[in-house]
C-alpha positions in Angstrom: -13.8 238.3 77.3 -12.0 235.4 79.1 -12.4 232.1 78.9 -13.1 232.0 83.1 -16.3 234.0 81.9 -17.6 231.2 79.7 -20.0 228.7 81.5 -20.4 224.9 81.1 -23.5 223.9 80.4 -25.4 223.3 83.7 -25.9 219.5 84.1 -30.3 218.3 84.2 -30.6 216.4 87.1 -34.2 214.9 86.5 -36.1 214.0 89.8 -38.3 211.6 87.3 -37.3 207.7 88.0 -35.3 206.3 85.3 -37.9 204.5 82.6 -36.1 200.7 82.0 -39.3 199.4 80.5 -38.5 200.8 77.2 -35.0 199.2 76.9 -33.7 196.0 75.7 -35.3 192.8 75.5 -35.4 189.4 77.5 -33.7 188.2 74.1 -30.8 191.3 74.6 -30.1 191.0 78.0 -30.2 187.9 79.9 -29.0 189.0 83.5 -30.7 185.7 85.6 -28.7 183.2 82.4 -25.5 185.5 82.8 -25.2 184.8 86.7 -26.9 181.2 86.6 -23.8 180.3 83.9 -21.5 179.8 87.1 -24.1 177.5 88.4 -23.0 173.3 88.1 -25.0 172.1 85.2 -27.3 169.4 87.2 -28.3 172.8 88.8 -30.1 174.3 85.6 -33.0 175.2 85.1 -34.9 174.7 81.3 -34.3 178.3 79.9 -30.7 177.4 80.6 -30.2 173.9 79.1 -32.3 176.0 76.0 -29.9 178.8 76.1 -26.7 175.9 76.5 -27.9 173.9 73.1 -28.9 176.9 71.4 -25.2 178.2 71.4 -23.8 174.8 70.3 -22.9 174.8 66.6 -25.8 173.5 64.3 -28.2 172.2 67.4 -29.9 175.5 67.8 -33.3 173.7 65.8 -33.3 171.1 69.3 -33.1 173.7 71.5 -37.2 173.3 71.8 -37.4 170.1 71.6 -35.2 170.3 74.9 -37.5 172.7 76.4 -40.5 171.7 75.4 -39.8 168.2 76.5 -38.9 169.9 80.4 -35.3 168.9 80.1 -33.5 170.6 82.8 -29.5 170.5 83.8 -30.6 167.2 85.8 -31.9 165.7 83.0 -29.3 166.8 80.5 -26.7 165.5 83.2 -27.6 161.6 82.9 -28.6 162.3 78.7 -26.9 159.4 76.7 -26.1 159.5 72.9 -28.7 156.8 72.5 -31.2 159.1 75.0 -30.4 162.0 72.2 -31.0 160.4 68.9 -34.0 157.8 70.4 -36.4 159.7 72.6 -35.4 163.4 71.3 -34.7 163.0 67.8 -31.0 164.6 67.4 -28.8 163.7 64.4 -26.2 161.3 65.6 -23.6 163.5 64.6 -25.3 166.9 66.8 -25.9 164.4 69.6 -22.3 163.9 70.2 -21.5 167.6 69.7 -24.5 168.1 72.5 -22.2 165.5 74.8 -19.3 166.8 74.2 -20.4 170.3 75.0 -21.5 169.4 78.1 -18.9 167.1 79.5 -16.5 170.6 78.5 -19.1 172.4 80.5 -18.5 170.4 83.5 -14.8 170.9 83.9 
């Protein structure tokens, strides 16, 4: 027998729609934060400045306080040190990480 003989295996094209709901999670993928990251920061939304604090090195425990408290890319814009460690209770030390961060971010 030849190897011409020898079939592939036919290829199931299922007429079913693809079944997403079963995937990953909001927590996995995050395709409205991915896009939104090219956004200018006074353009945030909440979930975003969340997202933004949550990634900075040992600030992720604010990153409710920052929601809960409505603080959006506005807000975070026009946020002083003094703003930070007063009214939201960060660490002096985290508070100027959270600056610097975002004064990076706006470059």
């Amino acid at each position: 027998a030849s190897m011409a003989n020898m079939s592939q295996p036919k290829l199931r094209i299922s007429s079913q729609p693809l079944d997403l709901s079963s995937g990953a999670s909001e927590q996995e993928i995050d395709v409205v934060s991915l896009k939104k990251e090219e956004e200018p920061l006074d353009q945030w939304n909440c979930y975003q400045v969340r997202d933004f604090i949550e990634k900075i090195d040992n600030c992720e425990e604010y990153a409710d306080i920052f929601f809960n408290e409505k603080i959006d890319g506005a807000t975070l814009d026009v946020l002083s040190v003094r703003h930070l460690t007063t009214f939201l209770g960060v660490k002096m030390g985290h508070a100027l990480d959270i600056v610097r961060r975002r004064e990076e971010r706006r470059r």
